[in-house]
mmCIF file of the N, C-alpha and C atoms, coordinates in Angstrom:
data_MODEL
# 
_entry.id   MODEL 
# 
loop_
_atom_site.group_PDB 
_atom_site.id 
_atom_site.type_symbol 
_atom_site.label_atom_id 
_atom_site.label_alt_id 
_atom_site.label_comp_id 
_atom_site.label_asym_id 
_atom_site.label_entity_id 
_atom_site.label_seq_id 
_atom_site.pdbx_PDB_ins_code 
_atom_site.Cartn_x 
_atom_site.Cartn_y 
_atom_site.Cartn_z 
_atom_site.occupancy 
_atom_site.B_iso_or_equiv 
_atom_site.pdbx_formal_charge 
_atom_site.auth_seq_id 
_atom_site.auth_comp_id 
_atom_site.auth_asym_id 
_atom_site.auth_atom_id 
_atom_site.pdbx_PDB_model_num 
ATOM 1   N N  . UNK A 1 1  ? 6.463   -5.329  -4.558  1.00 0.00 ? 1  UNK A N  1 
ATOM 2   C CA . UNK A 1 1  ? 6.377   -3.875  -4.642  1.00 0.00 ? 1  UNK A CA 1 
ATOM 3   C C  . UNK A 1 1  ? 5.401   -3.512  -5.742  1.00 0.00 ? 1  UNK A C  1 
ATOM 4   N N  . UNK A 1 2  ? 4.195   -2.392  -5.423  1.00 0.00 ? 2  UNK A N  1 
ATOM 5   C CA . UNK A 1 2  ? 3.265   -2.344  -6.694  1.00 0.00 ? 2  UNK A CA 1 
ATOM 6   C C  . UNK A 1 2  ? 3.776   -0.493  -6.328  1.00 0.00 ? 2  UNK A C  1 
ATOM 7   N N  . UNK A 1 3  ? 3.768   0.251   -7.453  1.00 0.00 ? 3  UNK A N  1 
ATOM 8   C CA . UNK A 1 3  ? 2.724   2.025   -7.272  1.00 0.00 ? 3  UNK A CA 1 
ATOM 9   C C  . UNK A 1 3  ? 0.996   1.580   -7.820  1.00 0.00 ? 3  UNK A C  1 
ATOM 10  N N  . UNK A 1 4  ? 0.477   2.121   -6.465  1.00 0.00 ? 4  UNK A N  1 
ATOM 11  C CA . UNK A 1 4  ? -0.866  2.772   -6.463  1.00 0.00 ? 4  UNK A CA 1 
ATOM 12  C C  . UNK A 1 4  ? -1.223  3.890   -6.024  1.00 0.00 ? 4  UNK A C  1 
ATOM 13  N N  . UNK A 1 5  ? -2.442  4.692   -6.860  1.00 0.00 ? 5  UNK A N  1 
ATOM 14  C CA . UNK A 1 5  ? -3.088  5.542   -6.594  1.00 0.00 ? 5  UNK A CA 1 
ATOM 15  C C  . UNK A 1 5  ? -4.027  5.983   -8.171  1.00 0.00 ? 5  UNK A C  1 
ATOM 16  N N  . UNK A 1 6  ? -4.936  6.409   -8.199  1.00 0.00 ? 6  UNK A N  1 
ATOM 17  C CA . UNK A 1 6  ? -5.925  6.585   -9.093  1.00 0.00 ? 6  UNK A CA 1 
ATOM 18  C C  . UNK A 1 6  ? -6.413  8.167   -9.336  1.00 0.00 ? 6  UNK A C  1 
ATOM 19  N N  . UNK A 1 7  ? -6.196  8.822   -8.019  1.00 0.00 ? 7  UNK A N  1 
ATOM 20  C CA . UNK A 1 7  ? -6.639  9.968   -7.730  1.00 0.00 ? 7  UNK A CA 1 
ATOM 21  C C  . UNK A 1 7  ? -8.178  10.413  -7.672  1.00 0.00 ? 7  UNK A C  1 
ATOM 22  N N  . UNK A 1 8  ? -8.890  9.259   -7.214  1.00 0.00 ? 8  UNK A N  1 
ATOM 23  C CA . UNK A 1 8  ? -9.869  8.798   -6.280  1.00 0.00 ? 8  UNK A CA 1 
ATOM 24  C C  . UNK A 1 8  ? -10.646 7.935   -5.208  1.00 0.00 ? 8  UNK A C  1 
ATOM 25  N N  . UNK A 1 9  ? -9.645  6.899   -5.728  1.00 0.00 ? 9  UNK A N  1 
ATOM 26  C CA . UNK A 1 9  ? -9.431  5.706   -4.417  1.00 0.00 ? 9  UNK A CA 1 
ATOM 27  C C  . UNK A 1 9  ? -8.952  6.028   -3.169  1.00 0.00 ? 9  UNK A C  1 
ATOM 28  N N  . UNK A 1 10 ? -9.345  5.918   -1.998  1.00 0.00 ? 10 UNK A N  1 
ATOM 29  C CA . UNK A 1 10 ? -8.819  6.351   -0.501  1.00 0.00 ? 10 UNK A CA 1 
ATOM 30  C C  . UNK A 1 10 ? -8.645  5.155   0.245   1.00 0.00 ? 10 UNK A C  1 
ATOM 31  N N  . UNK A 1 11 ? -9.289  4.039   -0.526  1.00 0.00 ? 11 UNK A N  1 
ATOM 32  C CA . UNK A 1 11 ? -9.376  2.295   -0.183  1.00 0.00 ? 11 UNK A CA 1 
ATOM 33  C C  . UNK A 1 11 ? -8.323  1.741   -0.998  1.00 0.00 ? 11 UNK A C  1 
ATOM 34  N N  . UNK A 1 12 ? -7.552  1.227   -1.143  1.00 0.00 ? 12 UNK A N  1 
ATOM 35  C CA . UNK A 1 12 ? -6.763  0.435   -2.370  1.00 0.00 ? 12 UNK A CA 1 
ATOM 36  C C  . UNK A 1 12 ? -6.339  -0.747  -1.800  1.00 0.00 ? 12 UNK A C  1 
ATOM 37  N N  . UNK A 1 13 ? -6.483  -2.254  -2.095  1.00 0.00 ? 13 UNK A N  1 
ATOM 38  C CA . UNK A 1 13 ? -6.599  -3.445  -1.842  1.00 0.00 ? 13 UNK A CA 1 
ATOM 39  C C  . UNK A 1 13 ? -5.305  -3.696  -2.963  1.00 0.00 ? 13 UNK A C  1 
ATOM 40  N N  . UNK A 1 14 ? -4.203  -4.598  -2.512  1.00 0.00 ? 14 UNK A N  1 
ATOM 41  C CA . UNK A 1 14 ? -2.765  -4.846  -2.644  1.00 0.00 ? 14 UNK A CA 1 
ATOM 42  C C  . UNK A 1 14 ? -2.552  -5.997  -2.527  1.00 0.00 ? 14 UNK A C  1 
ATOM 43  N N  . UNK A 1 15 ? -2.317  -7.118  -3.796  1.00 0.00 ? 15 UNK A N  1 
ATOM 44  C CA . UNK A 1 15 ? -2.678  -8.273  -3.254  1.00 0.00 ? 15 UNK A CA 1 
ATOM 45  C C  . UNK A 1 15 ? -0.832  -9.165  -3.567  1.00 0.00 ? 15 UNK A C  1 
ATOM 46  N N  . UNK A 1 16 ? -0.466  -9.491  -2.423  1.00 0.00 ? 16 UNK A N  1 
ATOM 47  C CA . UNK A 1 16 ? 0.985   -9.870  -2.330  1.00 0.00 ? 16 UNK A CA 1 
ATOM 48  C C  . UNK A 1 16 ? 1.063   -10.959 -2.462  1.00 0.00 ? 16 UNK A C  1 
ATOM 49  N N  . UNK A 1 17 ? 0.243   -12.444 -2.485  1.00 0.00 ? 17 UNK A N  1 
ATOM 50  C CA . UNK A 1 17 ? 0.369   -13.365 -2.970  1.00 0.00 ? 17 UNK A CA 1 
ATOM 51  C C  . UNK A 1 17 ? 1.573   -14.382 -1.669  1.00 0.00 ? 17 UNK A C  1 
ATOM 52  N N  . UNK A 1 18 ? 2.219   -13.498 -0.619  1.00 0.00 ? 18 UNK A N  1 
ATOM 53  C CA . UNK A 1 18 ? 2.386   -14.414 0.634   1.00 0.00 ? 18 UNK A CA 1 
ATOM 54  C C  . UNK A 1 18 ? 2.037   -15.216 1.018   1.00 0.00 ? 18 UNK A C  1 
ATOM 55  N N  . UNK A 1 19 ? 1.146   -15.314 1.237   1.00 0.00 ? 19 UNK A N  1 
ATOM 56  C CA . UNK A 1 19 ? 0.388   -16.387 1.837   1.00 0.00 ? 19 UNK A CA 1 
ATOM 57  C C  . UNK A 1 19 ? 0.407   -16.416 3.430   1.00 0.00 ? 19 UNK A C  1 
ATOM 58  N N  . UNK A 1 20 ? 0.741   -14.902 4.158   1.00 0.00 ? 20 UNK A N  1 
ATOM 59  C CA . UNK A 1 20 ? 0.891   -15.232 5.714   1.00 0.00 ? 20 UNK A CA 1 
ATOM 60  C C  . UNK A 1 20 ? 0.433   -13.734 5.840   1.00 0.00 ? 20 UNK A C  1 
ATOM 61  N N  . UNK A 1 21 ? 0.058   -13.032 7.166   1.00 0.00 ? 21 UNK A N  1 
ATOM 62  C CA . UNK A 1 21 ? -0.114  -11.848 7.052   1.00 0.00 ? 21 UNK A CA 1 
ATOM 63  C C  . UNK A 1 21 ? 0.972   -11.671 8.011   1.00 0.00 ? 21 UNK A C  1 
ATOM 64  N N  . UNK A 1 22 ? 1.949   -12.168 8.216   1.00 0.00 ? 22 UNK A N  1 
ATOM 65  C CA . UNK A 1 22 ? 2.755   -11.643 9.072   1.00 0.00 ? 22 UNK A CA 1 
ATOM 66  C C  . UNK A 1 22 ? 4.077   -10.779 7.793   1.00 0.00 ? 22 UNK A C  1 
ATOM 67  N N  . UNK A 1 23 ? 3.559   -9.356  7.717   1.00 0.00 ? 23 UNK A N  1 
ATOM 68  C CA . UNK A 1 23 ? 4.416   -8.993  6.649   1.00 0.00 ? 23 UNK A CA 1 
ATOM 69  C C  . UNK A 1 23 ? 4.480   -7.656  6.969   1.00 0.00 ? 23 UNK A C  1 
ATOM 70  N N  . UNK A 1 24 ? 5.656   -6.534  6.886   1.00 0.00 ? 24 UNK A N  1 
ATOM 71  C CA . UNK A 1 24 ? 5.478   -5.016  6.749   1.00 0.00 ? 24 UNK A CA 1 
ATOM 72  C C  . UNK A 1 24 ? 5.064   -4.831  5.422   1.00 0.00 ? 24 UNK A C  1 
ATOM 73  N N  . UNK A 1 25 ? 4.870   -3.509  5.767   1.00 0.00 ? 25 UNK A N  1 
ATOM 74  C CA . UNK A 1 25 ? 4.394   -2.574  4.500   1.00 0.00 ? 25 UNK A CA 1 
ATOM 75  C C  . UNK A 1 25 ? 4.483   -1.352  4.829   1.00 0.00 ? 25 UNK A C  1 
ATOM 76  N N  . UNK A 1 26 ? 5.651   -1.115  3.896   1.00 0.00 ? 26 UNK A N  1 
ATOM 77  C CA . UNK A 1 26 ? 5.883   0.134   3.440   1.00 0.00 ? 26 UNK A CA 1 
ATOM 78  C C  . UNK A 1 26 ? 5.594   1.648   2.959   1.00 0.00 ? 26 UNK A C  1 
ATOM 79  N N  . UNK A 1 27 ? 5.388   2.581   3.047   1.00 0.00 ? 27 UNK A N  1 
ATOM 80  C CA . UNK A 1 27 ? 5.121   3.383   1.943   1.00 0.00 ? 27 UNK A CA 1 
ATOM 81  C C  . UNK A 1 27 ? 5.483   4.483   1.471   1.00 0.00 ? 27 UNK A C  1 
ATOM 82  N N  . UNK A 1 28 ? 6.067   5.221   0.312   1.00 0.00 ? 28 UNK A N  1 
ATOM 83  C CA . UNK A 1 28 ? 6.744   5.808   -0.227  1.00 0.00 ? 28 UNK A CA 1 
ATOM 84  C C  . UNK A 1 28 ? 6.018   6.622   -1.548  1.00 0.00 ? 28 UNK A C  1 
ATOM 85  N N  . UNK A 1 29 ? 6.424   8.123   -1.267  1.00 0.00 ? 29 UNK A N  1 
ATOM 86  C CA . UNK A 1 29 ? 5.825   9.059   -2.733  1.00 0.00 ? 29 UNK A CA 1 
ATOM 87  C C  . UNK A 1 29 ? 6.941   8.524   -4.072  1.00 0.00 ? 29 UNK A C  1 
ATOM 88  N N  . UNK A 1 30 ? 5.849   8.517   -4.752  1.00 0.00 ? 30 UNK A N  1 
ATOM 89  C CA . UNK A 1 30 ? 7.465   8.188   -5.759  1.00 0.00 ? 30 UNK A CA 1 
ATOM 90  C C  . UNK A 1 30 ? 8.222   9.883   -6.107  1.00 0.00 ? 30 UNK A C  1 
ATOM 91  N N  . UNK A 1 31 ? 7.594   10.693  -5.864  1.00 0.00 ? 31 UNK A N  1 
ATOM 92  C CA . UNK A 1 31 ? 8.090   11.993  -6.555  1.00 0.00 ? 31 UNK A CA 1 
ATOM 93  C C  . UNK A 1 31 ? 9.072   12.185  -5.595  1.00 0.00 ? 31 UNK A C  1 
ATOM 94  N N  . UNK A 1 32 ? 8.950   12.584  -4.719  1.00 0.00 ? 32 UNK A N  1 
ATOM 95  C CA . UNK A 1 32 ? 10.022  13.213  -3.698  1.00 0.00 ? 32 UNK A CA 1 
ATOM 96  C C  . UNK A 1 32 ? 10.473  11.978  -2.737  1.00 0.00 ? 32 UNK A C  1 
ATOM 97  N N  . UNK A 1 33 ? 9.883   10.830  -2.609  1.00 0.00 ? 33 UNK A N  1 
ATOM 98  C CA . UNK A 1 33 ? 10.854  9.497   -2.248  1.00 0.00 ? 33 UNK A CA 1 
ATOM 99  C C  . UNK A 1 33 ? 10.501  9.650   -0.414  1.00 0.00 ? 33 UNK A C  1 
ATOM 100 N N  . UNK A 1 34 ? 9.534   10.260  -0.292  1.00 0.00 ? 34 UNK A N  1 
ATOM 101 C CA . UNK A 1 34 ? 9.276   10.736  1.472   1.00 0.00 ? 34 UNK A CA 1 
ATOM 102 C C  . UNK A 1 34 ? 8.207   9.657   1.793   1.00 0.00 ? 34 UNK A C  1 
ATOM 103 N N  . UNK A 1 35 ? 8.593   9.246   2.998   1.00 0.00 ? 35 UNK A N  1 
ATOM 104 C CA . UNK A 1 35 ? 7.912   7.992   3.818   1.00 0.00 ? 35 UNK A CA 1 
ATOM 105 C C  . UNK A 1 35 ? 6.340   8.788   3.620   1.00 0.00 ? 35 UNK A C  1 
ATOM 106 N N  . UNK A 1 36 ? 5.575   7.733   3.160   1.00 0.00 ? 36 UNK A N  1 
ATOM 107 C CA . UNK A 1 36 ? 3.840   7.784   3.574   1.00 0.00 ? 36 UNK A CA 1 
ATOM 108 C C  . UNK A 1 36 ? 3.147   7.362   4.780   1.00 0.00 ? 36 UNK A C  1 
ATOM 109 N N  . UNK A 1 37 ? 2.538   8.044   4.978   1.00 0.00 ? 37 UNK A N  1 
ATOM 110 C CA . UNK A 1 37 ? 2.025   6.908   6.737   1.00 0.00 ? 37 UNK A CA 1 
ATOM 111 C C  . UNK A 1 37 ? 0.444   6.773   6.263   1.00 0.00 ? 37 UNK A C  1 
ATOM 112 N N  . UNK A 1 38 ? -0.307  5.721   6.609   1.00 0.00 ? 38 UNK A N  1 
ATOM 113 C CA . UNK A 1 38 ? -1.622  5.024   6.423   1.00 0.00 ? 38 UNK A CA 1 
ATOM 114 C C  . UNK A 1 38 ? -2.124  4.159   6.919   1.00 0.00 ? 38 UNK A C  1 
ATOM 115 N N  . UNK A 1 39 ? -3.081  3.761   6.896   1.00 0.00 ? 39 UNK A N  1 
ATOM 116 C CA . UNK A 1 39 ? -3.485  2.995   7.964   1.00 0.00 ? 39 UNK A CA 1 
ATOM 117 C C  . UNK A 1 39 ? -3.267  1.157   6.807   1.00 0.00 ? 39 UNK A C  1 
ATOM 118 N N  . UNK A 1 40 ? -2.993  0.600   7.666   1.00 0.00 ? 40 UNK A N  1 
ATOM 119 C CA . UNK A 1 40 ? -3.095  -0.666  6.620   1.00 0.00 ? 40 UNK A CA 1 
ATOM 120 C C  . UNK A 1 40 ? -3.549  -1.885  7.006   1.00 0.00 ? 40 UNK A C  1 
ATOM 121 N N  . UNK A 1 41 ? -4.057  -2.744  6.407   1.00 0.00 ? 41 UNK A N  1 
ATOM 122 C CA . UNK A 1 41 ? -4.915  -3.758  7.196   1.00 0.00 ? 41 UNK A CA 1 
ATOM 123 C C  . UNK A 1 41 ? -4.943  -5.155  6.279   1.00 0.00 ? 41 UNK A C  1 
ATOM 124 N N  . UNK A 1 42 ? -4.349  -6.077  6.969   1.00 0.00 ? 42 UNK A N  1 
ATOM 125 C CA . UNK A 1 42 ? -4.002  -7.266  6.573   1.00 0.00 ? 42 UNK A CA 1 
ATOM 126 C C  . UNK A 1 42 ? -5.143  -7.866  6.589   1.00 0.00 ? 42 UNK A C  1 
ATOM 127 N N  . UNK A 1 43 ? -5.822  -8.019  5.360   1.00 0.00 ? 43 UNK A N  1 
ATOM 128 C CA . UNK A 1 43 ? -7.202  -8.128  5.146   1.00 0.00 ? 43 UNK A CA 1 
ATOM 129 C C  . UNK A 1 43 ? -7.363  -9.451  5.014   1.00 0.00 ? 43 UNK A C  1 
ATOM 130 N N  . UNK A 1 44 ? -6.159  -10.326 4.519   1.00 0.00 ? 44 UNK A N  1 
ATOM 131 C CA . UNK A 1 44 ? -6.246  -11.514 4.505   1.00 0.00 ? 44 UNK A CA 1 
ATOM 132 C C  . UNK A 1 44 ? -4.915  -12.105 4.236   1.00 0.00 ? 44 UNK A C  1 
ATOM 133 N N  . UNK A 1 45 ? -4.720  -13.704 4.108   1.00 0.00 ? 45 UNK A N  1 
ATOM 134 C CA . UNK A 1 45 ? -3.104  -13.849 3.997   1.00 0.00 ? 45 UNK A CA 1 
ATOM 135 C C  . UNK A 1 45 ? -2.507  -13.477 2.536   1.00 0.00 ? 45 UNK A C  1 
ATOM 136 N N  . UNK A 1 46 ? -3.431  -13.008 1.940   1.00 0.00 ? 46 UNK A N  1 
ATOM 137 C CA . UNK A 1 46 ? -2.529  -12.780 0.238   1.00 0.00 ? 46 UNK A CA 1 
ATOM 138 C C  . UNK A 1 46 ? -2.834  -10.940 -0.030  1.00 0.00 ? 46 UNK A C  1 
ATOM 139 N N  . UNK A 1 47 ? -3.778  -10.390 0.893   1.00 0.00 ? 47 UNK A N  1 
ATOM 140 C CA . UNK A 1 47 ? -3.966  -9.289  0.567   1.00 0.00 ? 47 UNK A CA 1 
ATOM 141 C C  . UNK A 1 47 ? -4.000  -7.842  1.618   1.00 0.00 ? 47 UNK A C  1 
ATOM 142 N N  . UNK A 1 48 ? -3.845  -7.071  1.219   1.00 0.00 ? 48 UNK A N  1 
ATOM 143 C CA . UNK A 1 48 ? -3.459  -5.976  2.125   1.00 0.00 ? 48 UNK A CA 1 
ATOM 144 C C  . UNK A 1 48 ? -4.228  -4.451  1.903   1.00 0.00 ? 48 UNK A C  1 
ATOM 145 N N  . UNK A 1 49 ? -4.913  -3.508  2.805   1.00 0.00 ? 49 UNK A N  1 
ATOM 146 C CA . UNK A 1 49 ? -5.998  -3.012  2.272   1.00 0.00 ? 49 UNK A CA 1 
ATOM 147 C C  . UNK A 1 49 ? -5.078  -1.444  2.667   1.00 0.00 ? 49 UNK A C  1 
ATOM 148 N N  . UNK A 1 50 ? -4.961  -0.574  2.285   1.00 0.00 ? 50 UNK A N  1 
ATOM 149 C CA . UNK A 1 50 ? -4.311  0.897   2.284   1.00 0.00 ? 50 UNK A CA 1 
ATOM 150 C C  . UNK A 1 50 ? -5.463  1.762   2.363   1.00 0.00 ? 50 UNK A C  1 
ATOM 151 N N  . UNK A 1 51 ? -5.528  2.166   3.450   1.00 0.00 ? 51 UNK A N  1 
ATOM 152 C CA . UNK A 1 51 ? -6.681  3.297   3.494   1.00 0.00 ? 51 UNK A CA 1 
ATOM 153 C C  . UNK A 1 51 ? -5.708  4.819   3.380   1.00 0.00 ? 51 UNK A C  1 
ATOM 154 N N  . UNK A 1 52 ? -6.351  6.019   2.931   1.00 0.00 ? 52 UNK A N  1 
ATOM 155 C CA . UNK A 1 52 ? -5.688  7.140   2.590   1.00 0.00 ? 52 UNK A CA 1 
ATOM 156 C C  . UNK A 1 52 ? -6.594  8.203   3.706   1.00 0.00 ? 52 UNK A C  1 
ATOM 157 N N  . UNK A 1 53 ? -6.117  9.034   3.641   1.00 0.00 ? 53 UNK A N  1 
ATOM 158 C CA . UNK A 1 53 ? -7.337  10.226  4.112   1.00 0.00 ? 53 UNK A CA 1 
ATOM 159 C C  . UNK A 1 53 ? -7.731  11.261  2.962   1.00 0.00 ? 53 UNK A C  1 
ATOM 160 N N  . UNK A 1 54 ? -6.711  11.212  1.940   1.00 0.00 ? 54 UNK A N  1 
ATOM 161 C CA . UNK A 1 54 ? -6.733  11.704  0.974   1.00 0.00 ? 54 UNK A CA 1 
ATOM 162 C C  . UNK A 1 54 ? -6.076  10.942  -0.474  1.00 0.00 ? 54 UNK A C  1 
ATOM 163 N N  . UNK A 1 55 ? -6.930  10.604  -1.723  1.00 0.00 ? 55 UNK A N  1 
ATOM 164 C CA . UNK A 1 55 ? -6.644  9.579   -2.487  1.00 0.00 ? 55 UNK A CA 1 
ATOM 165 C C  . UNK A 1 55 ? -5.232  10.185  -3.075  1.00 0.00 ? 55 UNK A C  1 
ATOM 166 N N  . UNK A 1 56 ? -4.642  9.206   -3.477  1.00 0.00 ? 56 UNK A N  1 
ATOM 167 C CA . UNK A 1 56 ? -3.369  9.781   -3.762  1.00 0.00 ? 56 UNK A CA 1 
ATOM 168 C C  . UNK A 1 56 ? -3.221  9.323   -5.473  1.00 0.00 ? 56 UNK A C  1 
ATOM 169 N N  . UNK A 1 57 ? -2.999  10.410  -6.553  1.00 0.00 ? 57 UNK A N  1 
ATOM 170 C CA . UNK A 1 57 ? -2.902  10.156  -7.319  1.00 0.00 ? 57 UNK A CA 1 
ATOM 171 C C  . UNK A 1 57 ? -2.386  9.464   -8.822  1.00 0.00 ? 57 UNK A C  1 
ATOM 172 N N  . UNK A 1 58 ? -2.472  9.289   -9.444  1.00 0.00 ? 58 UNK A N  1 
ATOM 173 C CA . UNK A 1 58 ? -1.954  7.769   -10.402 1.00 0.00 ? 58 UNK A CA 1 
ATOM 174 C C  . UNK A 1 58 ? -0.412  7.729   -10.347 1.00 0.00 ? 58 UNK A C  1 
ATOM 175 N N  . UNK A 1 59 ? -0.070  6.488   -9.481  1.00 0.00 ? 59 UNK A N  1 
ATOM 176 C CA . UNK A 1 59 ? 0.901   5.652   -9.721  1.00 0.00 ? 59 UNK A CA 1 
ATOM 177 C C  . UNK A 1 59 ? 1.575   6.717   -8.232  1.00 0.00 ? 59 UNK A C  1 
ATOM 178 N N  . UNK A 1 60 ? 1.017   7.656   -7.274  1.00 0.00 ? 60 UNK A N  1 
ATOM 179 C CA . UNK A 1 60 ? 2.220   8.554   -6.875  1.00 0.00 ? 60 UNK A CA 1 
ATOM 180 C C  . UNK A 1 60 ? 2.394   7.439   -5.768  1.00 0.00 ? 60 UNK A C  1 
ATOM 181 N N  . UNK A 1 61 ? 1.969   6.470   -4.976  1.00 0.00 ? 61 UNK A N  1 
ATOM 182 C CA . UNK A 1 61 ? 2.840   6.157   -3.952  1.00 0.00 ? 61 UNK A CA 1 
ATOM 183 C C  . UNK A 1 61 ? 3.182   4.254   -4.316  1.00 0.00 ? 61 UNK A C  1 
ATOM 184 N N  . UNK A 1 62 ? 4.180   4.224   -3.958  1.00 0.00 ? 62 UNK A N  1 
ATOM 185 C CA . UNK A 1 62 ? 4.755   2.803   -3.503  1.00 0.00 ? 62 UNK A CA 1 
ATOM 186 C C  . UNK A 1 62 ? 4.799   2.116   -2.538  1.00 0.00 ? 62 UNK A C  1 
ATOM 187 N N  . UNK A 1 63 ? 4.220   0.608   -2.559  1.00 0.00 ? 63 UNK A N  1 
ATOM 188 C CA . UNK A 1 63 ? 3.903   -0.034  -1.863  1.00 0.00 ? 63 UNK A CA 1 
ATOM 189 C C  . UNK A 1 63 ? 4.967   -0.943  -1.837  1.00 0.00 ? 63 UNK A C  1 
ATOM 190 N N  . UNK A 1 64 ? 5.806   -1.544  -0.553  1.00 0.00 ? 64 UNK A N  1 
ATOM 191 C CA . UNK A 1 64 ? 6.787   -2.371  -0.514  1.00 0.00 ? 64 UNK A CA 1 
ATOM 192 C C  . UNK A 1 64 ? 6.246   -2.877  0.196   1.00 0.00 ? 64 UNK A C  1 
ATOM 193 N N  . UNK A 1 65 ? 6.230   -4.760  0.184   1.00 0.00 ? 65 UNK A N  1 
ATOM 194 C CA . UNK A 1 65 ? 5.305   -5.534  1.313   1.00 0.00 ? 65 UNK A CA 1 
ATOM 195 C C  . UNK A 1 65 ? 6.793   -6.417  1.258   1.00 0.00 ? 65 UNK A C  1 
ATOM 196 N N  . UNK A 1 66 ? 6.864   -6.859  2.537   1.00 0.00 ? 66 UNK A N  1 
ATOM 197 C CA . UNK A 1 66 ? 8.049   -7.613  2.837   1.00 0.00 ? 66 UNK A CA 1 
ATOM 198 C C  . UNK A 1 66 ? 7.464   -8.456  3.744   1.00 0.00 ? 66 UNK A C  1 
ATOM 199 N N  . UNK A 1 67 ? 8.204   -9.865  3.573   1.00 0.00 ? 67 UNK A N  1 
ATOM 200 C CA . UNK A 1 67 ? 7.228   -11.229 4.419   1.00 0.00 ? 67 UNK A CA 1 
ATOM 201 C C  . UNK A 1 67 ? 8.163   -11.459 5.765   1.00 0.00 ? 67 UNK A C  1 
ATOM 202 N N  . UNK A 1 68 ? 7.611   -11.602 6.899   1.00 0.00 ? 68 UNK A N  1 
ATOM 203 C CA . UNK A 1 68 ? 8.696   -11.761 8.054   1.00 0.00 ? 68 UNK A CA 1 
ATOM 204 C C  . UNK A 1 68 ? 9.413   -13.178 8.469   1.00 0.00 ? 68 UNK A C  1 
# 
């Protein structure tokens, strides 16, 4: 589990250290605790890429990666 956001990044690269891409991922505001939806892309087996449409700002969302 990491929080990212910068409040200019719309790309943010998440690196989970799995070693498989067979994994969900989560995502969550931390303020009000409401599901995020994004596009996400198992960029490789240790890393995971979060695209935004709009950057989301420092620390507001949570990333939960879970291995299957």
């Amino acid at each position: 589990a990491a929080s990212v956001g910068n409040g200019s990044d719309t790309s943010i690269a998440v690196t989970h250290g799995l070693g498989t891409r067979d994994v969900i991922v989560q995502l969550f505001d931390n303020a009000t605790y409401d599901t995020v939806y994004a596009d996400v892309v198992r960029t490789s087996a240790d890393i995971v890429t979060i695209n935004f449409t709009t950057a989301p700002t420092t620390n507001d969302i949570r990333v939960l990666i879970q291995e299957i």
